[in-house]
C-alpha positions in Angstrom: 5.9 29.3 33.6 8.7 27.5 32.2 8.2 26.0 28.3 9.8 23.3 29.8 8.3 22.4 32.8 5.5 19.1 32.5 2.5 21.2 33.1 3.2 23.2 29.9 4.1 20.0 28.5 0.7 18.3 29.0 -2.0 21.7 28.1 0.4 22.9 25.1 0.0 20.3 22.1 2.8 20.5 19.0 0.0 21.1 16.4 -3.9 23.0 17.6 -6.5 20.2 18.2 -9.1 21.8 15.8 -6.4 21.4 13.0 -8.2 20.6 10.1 -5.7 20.2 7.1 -4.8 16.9 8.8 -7.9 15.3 7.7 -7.5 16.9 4.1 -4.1 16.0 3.7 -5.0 12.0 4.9 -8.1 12.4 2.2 -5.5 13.3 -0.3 -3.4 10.4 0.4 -6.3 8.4 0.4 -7.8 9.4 -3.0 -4.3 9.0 -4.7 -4.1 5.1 -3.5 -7.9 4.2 -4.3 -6.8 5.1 -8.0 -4.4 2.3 -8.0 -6.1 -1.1 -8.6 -8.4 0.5 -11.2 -5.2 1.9 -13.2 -3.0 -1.8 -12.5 -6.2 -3.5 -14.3 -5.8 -0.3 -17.1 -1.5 -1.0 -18.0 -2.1 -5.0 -17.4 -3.8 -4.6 -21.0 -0.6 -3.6 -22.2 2.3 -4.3 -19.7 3.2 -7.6 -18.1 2.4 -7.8 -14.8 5.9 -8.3 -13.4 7.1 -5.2 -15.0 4.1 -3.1 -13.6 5.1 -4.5 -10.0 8.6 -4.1 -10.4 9.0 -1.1 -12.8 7.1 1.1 -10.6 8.8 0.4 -7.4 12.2 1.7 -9.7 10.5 4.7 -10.7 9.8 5.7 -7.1 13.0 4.3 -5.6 14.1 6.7 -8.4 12.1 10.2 -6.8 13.0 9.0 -3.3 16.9 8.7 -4.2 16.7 12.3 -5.1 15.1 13.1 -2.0 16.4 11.8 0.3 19.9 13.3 -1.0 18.6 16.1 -1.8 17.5 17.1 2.0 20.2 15.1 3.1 19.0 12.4 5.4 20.8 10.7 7.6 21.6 6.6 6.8 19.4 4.6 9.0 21.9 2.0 11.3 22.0 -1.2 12.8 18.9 -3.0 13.2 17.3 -0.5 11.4 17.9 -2.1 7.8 16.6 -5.6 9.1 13.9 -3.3 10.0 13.4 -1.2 6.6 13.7 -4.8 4.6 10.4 -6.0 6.4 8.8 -3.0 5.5 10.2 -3.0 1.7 9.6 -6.7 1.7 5.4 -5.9 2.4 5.0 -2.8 0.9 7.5 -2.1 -2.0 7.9 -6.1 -3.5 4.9 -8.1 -1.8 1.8 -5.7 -2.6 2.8 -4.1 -5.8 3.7 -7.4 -7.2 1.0 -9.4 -5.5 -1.9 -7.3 -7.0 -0.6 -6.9 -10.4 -0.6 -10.8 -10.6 -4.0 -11.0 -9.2 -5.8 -8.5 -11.7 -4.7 -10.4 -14.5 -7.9 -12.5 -13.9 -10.2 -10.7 -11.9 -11.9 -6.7 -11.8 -10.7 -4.5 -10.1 -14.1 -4.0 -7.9 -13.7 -7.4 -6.8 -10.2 -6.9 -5.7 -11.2 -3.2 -3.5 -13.2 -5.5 -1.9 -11.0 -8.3 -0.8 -8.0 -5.2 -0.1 -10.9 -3.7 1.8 -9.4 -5.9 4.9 -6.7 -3.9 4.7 -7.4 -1.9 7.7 -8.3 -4.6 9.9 -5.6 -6.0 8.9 -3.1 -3.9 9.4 -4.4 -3.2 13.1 -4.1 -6.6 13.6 -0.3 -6.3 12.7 0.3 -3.4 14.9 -1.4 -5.3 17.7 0.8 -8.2 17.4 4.1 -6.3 16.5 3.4 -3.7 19.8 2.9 -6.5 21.7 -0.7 -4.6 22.5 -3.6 -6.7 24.7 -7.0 -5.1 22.6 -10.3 -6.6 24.4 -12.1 -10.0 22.9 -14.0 -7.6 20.9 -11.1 -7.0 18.6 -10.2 -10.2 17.7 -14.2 -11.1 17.1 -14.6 -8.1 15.2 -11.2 -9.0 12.4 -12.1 -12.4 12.6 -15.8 -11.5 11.4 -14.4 -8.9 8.5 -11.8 -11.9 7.3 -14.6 -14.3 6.8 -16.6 -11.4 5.0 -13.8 -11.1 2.5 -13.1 -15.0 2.5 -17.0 -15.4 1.9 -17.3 -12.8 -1.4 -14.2 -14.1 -2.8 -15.8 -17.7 -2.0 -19.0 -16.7 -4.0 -17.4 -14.8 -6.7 -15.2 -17.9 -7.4 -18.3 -20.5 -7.6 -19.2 -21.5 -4.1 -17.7 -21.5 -0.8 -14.1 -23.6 -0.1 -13.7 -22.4 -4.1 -11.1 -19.6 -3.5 -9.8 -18.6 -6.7 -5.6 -18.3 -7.3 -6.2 -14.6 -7.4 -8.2 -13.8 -4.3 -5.2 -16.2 -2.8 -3.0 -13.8 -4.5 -4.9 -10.6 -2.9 -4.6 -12.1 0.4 -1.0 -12.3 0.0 -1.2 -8.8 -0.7 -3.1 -7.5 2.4 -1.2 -9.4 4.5 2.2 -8.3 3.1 1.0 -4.6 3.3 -0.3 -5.0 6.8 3.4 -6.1 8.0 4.5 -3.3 6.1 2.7 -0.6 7.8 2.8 -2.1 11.1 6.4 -2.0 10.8 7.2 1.3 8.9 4.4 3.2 11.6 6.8 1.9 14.5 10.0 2.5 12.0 8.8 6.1 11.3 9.0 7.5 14.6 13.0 6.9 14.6 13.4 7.9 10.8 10.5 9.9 10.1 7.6 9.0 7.5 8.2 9.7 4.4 11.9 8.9 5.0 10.7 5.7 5.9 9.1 4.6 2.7 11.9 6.3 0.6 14.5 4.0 2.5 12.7 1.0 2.1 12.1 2.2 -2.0 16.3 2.7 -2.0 16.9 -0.9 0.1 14.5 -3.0 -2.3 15.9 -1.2 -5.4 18.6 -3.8 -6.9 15.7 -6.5 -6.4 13.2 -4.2 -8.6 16.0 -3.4 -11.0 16.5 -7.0 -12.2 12.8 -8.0 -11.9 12.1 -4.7 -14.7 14.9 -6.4 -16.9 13.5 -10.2 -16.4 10.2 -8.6 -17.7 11.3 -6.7 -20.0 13.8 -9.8 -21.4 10.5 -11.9 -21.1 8.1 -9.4 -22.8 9.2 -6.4 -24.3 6.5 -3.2 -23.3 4.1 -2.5 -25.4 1.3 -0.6 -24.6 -1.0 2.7 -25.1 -0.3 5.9 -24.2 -3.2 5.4 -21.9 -1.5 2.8 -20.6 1.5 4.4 -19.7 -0.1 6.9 -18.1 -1.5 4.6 -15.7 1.7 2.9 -15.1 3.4 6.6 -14.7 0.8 7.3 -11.8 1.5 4.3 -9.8 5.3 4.7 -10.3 5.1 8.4 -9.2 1.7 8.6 -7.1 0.7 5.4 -5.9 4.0 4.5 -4.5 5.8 7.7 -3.7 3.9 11.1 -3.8 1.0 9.6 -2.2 2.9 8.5 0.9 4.0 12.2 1.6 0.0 13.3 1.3 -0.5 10.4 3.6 2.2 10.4 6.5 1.5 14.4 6.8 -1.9 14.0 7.5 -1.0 11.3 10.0 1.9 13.6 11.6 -0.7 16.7 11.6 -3.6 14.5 12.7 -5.5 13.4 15.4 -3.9 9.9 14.2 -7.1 8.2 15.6 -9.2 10.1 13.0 -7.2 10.5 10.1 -6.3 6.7 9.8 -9.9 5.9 9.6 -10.2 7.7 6.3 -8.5 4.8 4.8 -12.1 3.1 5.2 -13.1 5.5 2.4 -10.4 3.8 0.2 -12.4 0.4 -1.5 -15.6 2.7 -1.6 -14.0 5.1 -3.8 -11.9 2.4 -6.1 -15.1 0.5 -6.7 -16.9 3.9 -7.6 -13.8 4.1 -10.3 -13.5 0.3 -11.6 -17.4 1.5 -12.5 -17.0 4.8 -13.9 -13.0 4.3 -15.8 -13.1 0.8 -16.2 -16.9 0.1 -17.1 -16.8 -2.4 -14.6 -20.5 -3.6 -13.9 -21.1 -3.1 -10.0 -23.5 -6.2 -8.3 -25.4 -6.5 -5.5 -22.9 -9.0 -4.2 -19.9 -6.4 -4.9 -21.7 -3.9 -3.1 -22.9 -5.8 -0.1 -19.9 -7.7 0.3 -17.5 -4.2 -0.2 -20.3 -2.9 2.8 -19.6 -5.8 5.5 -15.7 -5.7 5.2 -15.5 -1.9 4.9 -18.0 -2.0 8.1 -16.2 -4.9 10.2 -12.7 -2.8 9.5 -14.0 0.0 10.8 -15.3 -1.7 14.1 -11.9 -3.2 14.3 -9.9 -0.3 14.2 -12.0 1.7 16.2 -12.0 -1.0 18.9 -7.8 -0.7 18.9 -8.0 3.0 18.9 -10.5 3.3 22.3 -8.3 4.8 24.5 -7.2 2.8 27.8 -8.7 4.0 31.2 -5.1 6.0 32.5 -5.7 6.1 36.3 -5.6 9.9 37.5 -2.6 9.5 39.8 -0.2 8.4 37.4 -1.2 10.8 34.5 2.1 13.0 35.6 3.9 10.1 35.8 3.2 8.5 32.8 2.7 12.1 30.0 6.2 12.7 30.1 8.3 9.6 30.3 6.2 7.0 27.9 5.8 8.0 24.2 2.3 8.7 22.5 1.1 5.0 21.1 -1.0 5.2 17.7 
């Protein structure tokens, strides 16, 4: 049998389905980003927080201009920068920047729990940027995990219809990195994954550059060593070496697994706003983390259900439509 003829094509899959290191490398990713709101809270003692948001996106735009020449990647074309500016605008300005605002006045468990919509949120982008149709249950499901977040935030700020500026702020910043990764998951099968966060780190770099210098021109740094440290690891890991942990376990897979071990992410930065930050954890922190992190996962199970594929057109469809996430 041919390696190219279609019945090879369908029984032969690029990488074994009992991979496992798909699931560790998408844990790794994971773990690196739940560190990331509890050590923004750490370098906001010290560091403004428009040079946190903006100073880290240089240091990775930094790592991902040696990369990308160093393995020589091809320029993206056309459309494709419109494309990579959405995805800088959500991921590289709009979350980084949003967040670092937002923890000036609140802990950092409280803000895992309103980013804990993240996943919801970001299937909801896919849905409506792939022009998807998901069943009722979807939409009832996102809608019920939105009003979870809206509610604690509600609550924590003194009563319902009493949002406070930063849970504004940190819905802003879910709903900047949900059009981010809607876009840079479709963006990434043209350019590749990690090349598609480096490009977006390069395109939003001269925006970043003179943010840094505002801050710095408005407030000079000062901070801790401590405090540096944290802002190193969310210049280096948050926004750069974690990507690579967390595209490759994507590309390894099965996708439909490994993304849901995002759902793990708010649960492990609350467990570290307690144990680095000596943040005290409440019943309302836990219960409220508990619905979102619950109705997120319904959601994006619900998008990833696989649709009835009549047996006839199997052959017909394999080989000429690509794989949808």
């Amino acid at each position: 049998m041919r390696d190219n003829s279609s019945a090879t094509t369908l029984i032969r899959p690029v990488v074994p389905s009992r991979q496992p290191s798909g699931l560790w490398w998408g844990l790794a990713g994971v773990a690196a980003f739940s560190f990331t709101v509890p050590f923004t809270k750490a370098a906001i003692a010290g560091l403004s927080p428009l040079f946190i948001g903006s100073g880290r996106a240089v240091v990775a735009a930094l790592l991902a201009a040696f990369a990308l020449a160093l393995t020589r990647q091809r320029l993206p074309r056309g459309v494709q920068w419109a494309r990579l500016a959405v995805v800088a605008a959500g991921v590289v300005v709009g979350f980084p920047l949003l967040t670092s605002f937002a923890l000036t006045t609140t802990p950092a468990s409280h803000g895992a729990v309103v980013i804990a919509l993240l996943p919801a949120a970001t299937a909801t982008a896919a849905v409506l940027r792939g022009r998807e149709r998901p069943p009722l249950a979807f939409w009832l499901i996102t809608g019920a995990g939105a009003m979870a977040a809206i509610g604690f935030a509600s609550l924590q700020s003194g009563g319902f219809g009493q949002l406070h500026w930063a849970d504004v702020l940190l819905l802003g910043a879910v709903v900047a990195a949900a059009v981010g990764y809607a876009e840079g998951g479709l963006l990434a099968r043209e350019l590749g994954s990690w090349q598609t966060v480096s490009w977006a780190l390069v395109l939003a770099s001269p925006l970043m550059v003179v943010l840094t210098a505002v801050s710095v021109a408005q407030q000079p740094p000062s901070a801790t060593p401590v405090q540096w440290l944290a802002f190193a690891y969310l210049g280096v890991v948050s926004m750069f070496l974690g990507f690579f942990a967390w595209y490759r376990g994507l590309a390894i897979g099965p996708m439909a697994q490994v993304s849901q071990i995002q759902l793990v992410q708010p649960v492990l930065t609350i467990c570290w706003a307690g144990l680095l930050l000596g943040e005290e954890l409440t019943w309302s922190t836990v219960v409220g983390g508990l619905a979102v992190i619950l109705c997120a996962g319904a959601a994006v199970r619900v998008r990833l259900r696989p649709a009835p594929v009549q047996p006839a057109a199997v052959h017909a469809t394999t080989h000429l439509e690509p794989a949808k996430d």
